[in-house]
Residue, then its C-alpha position, 0 to 999 in steps of 0.5 A: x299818898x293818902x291812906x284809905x279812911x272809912x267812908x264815913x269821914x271822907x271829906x268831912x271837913x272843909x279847912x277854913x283856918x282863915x276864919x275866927x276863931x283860928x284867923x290864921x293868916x293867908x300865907x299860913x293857912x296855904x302851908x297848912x292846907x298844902x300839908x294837909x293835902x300831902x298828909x295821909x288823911x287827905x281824903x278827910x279834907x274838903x276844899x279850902x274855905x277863903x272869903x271873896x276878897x282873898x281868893x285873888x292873893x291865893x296862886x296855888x291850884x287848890x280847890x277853893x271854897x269862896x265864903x262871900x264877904x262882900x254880897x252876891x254882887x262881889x261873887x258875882x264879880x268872881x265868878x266872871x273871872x272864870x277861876x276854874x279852882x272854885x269848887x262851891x260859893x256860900x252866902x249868908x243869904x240873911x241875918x238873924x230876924x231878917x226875912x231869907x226869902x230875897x238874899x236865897x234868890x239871889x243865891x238860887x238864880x246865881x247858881x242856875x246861871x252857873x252850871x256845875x258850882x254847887x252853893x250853899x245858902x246859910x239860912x238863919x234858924x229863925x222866923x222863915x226857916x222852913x218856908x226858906x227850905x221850901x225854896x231851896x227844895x223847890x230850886x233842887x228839883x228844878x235842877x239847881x245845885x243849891x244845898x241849905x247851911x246852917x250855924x252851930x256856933x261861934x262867939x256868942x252864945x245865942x250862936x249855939x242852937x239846942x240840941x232839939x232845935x238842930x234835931x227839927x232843922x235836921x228832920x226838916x231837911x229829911x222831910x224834904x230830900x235836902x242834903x244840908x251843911x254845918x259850921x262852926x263849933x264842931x271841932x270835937x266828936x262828943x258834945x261837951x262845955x268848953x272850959x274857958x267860954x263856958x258855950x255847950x258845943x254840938x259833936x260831930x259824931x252826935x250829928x253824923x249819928x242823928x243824922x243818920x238816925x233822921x235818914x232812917x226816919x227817926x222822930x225829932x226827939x230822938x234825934x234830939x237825944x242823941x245830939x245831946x248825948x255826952x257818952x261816948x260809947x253808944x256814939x261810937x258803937x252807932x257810928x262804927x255800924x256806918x263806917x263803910x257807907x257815905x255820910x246821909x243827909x249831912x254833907x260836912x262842914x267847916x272848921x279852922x281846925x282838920x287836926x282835932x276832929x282827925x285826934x278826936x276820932x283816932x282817940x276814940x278808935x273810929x279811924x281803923 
C-alpha cells in the first residue's frame, strides 16, 4: 500500500530503466518497476517507459509508456494490436536542425485516430521550435491530446540546454496554455556538475519551481535565474508553499532512475 506523498510529486517520474544511461535489461527493469509499484511512493511513479520494439516481450499488466524507436509506422503497427496497457506514445518527431513540422503531423493525426492516448511529440530546441508549439497548441484546442517534450540531457553536451533557453521554451508554453514534458538529466533536485562527465545538470526541483513561477507569469529571466540556481534553500522554501497543489504546467519526465530523485527529495525534507 502506498503511502500518501504531496501533491506536488505525484507521478513525477515515469520509470524508463531501460534506457542510457541506466540500460538496464528488460527482465530487470520489470522486477524493478514491479518493486516500485508495491513500494510506499507508488504514487511518485509514472507508467513504465519501453521502446516499440520491447513492448511484445513484456506480459505484465503494467501501464506502459511506448517511446518509438522505430518511426510513426512501427506505433502504427502497435496501436492496431489493441494493447489496452498502453497509457501514452512519444516520438522524436525530429533531429536536431530538421524541420518538425511533418514528423509532428504525423504525430498529431496519430493521436486524433486514436481517442483517449495522450502523445507527446519530442521537438528539438532548435530552428522551428515555436512555430512546432504553435501546431501542437492548435491540435489541443481542436481536441487532440498531444503534449510538447523536450531534451535536458544525455551523453553529449550540446544535449544540455542553458538554463535560459529552457526559461523561454518554458514560458513559451506558458504563452500557449501547453502543458509540456522533460527527459533526460533530471535525476537530482538541485542543479549541479557531475564529477566524472563534467555536464551542468538541470534540477528537478529548480524546474518544478520555475515552472510554477512561469504559470504565475514570471518573465523569462527570472525563470532563468531560478533554473540555475544551486542553493538549496529558496528551492526548497518555494517548493514547499506548493506542496498541497498539482505540478503546473509541468507534466513530469523520464528517467532510468525513481530512487534518486525520491533520496533527493527526502534528504532535503520535501516528502513530509
Amino acid at each position: 500500500m502506498s503511502t500518501p506523498l504531496p501533491v506536488l510529486f505525484t507521478g513525477l517520474v515515469d520509470d524508463a530503466a531501460v534506457f542510457p544511461p541506466g540500460s538496464m535489461p528488460p527482465h530487470e527493469a520489470i522486477k524493478a518497476h514491479r518493486r516500485h509499484r508495491a513500494a510506499w511512493y507508488a504514487d511518485f511513479v509514472g507508467p513504465l517507459l519501453l521502446p516499440t520494439s520491447m513492448v511484445e516481450q513484456v506480459t505484465e499488466e503494467f501501464a506502459i509508456g511506448v517511446v518509438a524507436d522505430s518511426g510513426i509506422d512501427g506505433l502504427r503497427a502497435l496501436l492496431g494490436r489493441g494493447d489496452r496497457r498502453i497509457a501514452h506514445i512519444e516520438l522524436a518527431v525530429a533531429k536536431r536542425g530538421e524541420d518538425p513540422q511533418p514528423g509532428l503531423a504525423d504525430l498529431i493525426e496519430l493521436v486524433r485516430a486514436t481517442p483517449g492516448l495522450p502523445g507527446y511529440a519530442e521537438i528539438p530546441l532548435t530552428w522551428g521550435l515555436l512555430g512546432a508549439l504553435d501546431t501542437v497548441a492548435s491540435a489541443r484546442d481542436a481536441g487532440v491530446a498531444v503534449v510538447p517534450k523536450f531534451r535536458t540531457g544525455g551523453l553529449a553536451a550540446e544535449l544540455f540546454p542553458t538554463p535560459i533557453e529552457l526559461a523561454a521554451v518554458i514560458c513559451a508554453c506558458r504563452d500557449r496554455g501547453l502543458p509540456f514534458k522533460l527527459t533526460a538529466g533530471l535525476h537530482h533536485a538541485i542543479r549541479h556538475t557531475d564529477p566524472e562527465t563534467g555536464f551542468v545538470h538541470h534540477g528537478f526541483l529548480n524546474v518544478l519551481v520555475g515552472a510554477a513561477q512561469a504559470a504565475a507569469d514570471a518573465e523569462v529571466a527570472d525563470v532563468g535565474a531560478t533554473l540555475a540556481g544551486t542553493d538549496p534553500v529558496p528551492l526548497i522554501e518555494a517548493a514547499r508553499r506548493l506542496l498541497s497543489r498539482p505540478r503546473p504546467l509541468w507534466t513530469g519526465y523520464g528517467s532510468c532512475s525513481v530512487t534518486e530523485p525520491l533520496d533527493d527529495l527526502s534528504r532535503l525534507g520535501l516528502l513530509g
